[in-house]
N, C-alpha and C positions, 0 to 999 in steps of 0.2 A: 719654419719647416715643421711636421706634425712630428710628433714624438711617433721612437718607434713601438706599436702594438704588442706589448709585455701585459700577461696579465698579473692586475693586483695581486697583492696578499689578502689583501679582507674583502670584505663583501665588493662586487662590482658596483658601482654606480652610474650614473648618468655622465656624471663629470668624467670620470674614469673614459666612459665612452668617446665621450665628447672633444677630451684633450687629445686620445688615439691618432682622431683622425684630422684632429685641427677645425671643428667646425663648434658651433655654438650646445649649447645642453638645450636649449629651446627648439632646435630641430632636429635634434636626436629623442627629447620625448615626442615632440610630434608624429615623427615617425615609426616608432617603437609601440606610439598608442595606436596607430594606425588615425590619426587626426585629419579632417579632412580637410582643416588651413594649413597643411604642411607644404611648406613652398622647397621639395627638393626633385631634382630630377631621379630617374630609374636606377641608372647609375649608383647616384649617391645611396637611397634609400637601398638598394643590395648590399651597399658597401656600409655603410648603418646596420644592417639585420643580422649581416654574416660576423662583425666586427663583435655584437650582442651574444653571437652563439658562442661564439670563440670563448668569449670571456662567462659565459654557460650564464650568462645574465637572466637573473628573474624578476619583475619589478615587485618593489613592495604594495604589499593591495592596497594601502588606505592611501599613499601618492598615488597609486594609478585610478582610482574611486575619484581622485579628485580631476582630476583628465578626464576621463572616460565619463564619471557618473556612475560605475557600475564598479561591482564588488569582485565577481565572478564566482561569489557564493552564493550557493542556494541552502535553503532550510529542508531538512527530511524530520519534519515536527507529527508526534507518534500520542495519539491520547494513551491520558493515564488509567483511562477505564478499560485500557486494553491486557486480557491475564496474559500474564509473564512477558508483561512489555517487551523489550527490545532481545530478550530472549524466547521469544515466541517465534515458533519455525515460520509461521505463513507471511509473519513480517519481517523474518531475519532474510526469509529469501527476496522480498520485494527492497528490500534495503540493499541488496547485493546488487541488483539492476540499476537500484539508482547511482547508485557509487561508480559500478562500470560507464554507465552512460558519462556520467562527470567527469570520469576519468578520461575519457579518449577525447571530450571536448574542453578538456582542460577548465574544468569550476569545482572548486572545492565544495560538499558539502556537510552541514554543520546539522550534525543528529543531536536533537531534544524530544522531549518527555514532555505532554504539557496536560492538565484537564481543560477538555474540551466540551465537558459536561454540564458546567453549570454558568449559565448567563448571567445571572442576579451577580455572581462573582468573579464574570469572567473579565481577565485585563488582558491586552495584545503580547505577547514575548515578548524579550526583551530586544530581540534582533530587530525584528517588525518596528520597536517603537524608534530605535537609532537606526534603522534605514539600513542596517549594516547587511543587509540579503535582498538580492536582483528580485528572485522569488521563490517559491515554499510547494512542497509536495507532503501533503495532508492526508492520514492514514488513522482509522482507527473508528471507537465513540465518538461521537458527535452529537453534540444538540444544534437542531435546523437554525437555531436564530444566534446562533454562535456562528455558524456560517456566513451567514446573513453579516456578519459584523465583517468577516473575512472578503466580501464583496466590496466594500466599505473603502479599503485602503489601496491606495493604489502598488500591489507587489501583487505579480503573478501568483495566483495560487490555483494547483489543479489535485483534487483530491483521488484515494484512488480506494475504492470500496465505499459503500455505501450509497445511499439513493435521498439526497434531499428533495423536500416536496417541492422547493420552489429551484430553480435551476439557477444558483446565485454565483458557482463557481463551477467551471465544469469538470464531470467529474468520468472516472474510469473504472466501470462494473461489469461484474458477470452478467449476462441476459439473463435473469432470472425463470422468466418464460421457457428458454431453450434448455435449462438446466433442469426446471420442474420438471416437463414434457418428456426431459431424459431417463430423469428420478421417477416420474409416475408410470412410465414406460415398464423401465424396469421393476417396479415393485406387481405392477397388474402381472407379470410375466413370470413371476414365481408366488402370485398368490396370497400377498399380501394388499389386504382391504381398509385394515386400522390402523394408520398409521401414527407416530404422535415427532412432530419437529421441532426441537431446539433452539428455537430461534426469539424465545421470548423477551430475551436483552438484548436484544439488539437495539436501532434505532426506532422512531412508532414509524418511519415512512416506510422504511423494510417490509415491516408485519405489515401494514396496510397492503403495499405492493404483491406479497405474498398471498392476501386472506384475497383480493383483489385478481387475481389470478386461480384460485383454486376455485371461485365461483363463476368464474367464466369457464373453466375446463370441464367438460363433459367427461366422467369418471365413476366405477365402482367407490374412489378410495374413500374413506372416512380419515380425511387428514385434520389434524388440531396442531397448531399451535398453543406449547404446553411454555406456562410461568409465565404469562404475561403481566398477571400484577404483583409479580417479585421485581419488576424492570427499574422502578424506582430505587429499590432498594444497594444498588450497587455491589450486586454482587460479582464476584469473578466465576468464570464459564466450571470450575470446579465445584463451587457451591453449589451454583446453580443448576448441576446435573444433579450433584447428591438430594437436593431437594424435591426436582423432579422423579428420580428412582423411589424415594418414600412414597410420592404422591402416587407413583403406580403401583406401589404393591400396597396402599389401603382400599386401593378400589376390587369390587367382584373380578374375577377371572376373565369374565364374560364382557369384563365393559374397560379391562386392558387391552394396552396396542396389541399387535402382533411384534413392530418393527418400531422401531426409532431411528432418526434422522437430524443430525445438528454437526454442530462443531467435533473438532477432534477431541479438545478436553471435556468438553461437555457430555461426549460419548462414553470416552472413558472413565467418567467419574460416573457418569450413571449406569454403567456395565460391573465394575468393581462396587459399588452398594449393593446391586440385587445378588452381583454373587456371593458375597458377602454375607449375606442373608438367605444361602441356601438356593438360588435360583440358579439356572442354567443358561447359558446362551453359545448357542442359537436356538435351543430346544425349547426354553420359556421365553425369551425374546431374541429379536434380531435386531443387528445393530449396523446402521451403514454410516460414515463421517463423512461430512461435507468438505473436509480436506484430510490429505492425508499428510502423515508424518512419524520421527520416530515410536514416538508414544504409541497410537495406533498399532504400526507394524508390529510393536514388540511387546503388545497386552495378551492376556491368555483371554481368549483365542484372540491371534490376528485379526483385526476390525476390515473389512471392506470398506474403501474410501476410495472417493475422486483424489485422482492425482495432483501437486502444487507446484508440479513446472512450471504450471504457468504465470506465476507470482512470479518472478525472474523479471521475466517475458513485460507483464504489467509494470513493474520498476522501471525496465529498462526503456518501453515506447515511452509511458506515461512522464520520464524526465527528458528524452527527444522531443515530447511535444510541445512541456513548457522552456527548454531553452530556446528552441527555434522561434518563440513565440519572443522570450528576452531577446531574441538577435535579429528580430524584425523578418524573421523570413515568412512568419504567418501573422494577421491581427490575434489580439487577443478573445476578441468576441467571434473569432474561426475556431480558436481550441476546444470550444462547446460541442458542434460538430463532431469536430475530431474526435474528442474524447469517448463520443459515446459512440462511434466507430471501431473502437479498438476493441475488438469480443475472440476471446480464446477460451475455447468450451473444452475444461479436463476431462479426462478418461477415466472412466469408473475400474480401479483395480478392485479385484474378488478374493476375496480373503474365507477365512470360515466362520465368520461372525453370523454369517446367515443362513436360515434353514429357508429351502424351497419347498413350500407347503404343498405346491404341483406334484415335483419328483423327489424330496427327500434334504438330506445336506449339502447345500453347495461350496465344494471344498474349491481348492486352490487348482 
C-alpha cells in the first residue's frame, strides 16, 4: 500500500515523491521533467504534479541539467568598459526587465562583469566554457570580433545596444535614423546649426552608422562627432566629457558648438568643466543627453534628455525573445529578425539646459 502523503522534514526529493505514491523515482522524474519517454497516464502525471506542489518541491538544477539538458539559467554578462558598471542607471533599468522576464518564466539569471574589449586577450566566461547557462544577454563595449567569437559557441546569445558591422548575433538597438531625424528635427527648430555629439567611445560601427547617416541627411546642422581618437584609449564617459569640454574651450568662439549631444555622464562631465571655468549654460552652451537619469535631472541646470523607460521595456522583450528562442518556440536564426523589430523611440524631456536661439530660453 503507498505510504501516507506526509511531507518531509528536509529537503523534498524524488524518492520522497516517489515512495508518497507507491510508484518508481524513474517516473516521477519523467514526469516532473516533463520527458517525453514518460510512460504514465493523465491521471497519474496530476497526481505526480499536485503530490510535487504539496510537498513545495523544487528540483535541484544540476539533476534536472542532466534530464533536461538545460540549466534554466541564463547570463546577463555586462562589459567592463561600461562607466559605472552594474550601477549605471541605463543598464540597472535594462537589468530590471531582464530579471522580471526570468522571473515569471521561472529561469534564474546570473549577472557578471566581463571585458569585452579586447580579442588578443579575450577567453569565453567561465559559465560559457562549463555549459552551465541555456543562453546570455550581452550589454555594453564590445569589440566586433569578440562577437564574432560569441557566434562561435553554441548558447544563445542576443545582445541589446549596440550595432556590429557583421550581423553575427542578433542584436536589440534604438533606430538610430529615427532618433537622429528626431534629434535633428529638434535642434533645426530652435536654431541650433553647430552641433558636437558624444559619441566618440563608443563602438567604430556606431560612429560609422552615425557619420553614415548624417551624410545622407539633408540638413543646415554642422554636426561632428567629438574624441574619436581618444576611443582607444579606454576612457570612462566622465573623462571623456572632461576632455571634450577642454577641447571646446581652446578653440575660437566662432568655431565652438552651440549644443552638445551624448551620453548622460558625458554631458554632465562636460557641462560641470566649462562651468567650472566660468562658462554658462544654456547661454554659452546647450546641452541635451542621450538618456536621461538622476544625474541629469539633478545638475545645475536640469539637462534636457530623452527619457529611459524604455530600457525596461528593451530587458524585458529582449530576454522573451531569447527564452522562446531556448524553448523552441522560435529558430534561433528568426531572433535576428526579431530582434531588430523591437524599436521603442524615447521622448525628449525639456529641462533648462537649452537656450532657443529662435525665441530665447527654453524653460521647463
Amino acid at each position: 500500500m503507498p505510504q501516507m502523503l506526509t511531507c518531509p522534514q528536509n529537503r523534498t526529493t524524488l524518492k520522497d515523491i516517489a515512495e508518497s505514491l507507491g510508484v518508481s523515482k524513474t517516473i516521477v522524474s519523467q514526469v516532473i521533467n516533463n520527458s517525453p519517454h514518460a510512460r504514465a497516464s493523465q491521471k497519474l502525471r496530476k497526481k505526480i504534479l499536485d503530490t510535487a506542489n504539496s510537498f513545495n518541491y523544487s528540483p535541484l538544477r544540476s539533476a534536472q541539467a542532466l534530464t533536461t539538458k538545460k540549466t534554466r539559467q541564463i547570463a546577463f554578462l555586462l562589459s567592463s568598459r561600461t562607466t559605472l558598471g552594474l550601477i549605471n542607471d541605463y543598464y540597472g533599468r535594462i537589468l530590471a526587465g531582464v530579471s522580471e522576464s526570468c522571473r515569471k518564466r521561472k529561469y534564474q539569471c546570473i549577472v557578471d562583469v566581463y571585458d569585452l574589449s579586447n580579442i588578443e586577450e579575450f577567453i569565453f566566461p567561465h559559465n560559457f566554457q562549463t555549459r552551465n547557462i541555456d543562453g546570455c544577454i550581452l550589454l555594453g563595449f564590445y569589440n566586433n570580433l569578440v562577437m564574432e567569437k560569441f557566434s562561435t559557441v553554441d548558447i544563445p546569445t542576443i545582445a541589446i545596444g549596440g550595432s556590429p558591422d557583421k550581423k553575427t548575433i542578433p542584436v536589440i538597438t534604438s533606430n538610430l535614423n529615427n532618433y537622429f531625424d528626431r534629434l535633428f528635427d529638434y535642434l533645426e527648430s530652435i536654431g541650433h546649426y553647430n552641433v558636437w555629439l558624444g559619441y566618440g567611445n563608443v563602438s567604430e560601427s556606431t560612429n560609422n552608422e552615425i557619420e553614415v547617416y548624417m551624410a545622407r541627411r539633408e540638413t543646415k546642422i554642422n554636426a561632428q562627432i567629438v574624441g574619436k581618437a581618444w576611443a582607444g584609449d579606454s576612457l570612462d564617459e566622465f573623462e571623456y566629457g572632461r576632455r571634450s569640454a577642454e577641447l571646446w574651450m581652446s578653440l575660437p568662439v566662432e568655431k565652438r558648438s552651440t549644443l552638445i549631444c551624448g551620453t548622460s555622464h558625458w554631458c554632465a562631465s562636460f557641462s560641470s568643466t566649462v562651468q567650472d571655468a566660468g562658462f554658462k549654460c544654456p547661454e554659452d552652451i546647450s546641452i541635451v543627453a542621450g538618456c536621461d537619469s538622476e544625474l541629469v535631472q539633478w545638475h545645475s541646470p536640469p539637462i534636457t534628455a530623452y527619457s529611459n523607460t524604455h530600457c525596461y521595456q528593451y530587458g524585458l522583450l529582449g530576454t522573451n525573445l531569447l527564452l522562446n528562442v531556448l524553448e523552441g518556440k522560435i529558430k534561433y536564426s528568426e531572433a535576428f529578425h526579431a530582434a531588430a523589430n523591437i524599436k521603442i523611440m524615447p521622448e525628449l524631456i525639456e529641462r533648462k539646459s537649452v537656450l532657443n536661439l529662435k525665441k530665447g530660453r527654453k524653460d521647463e
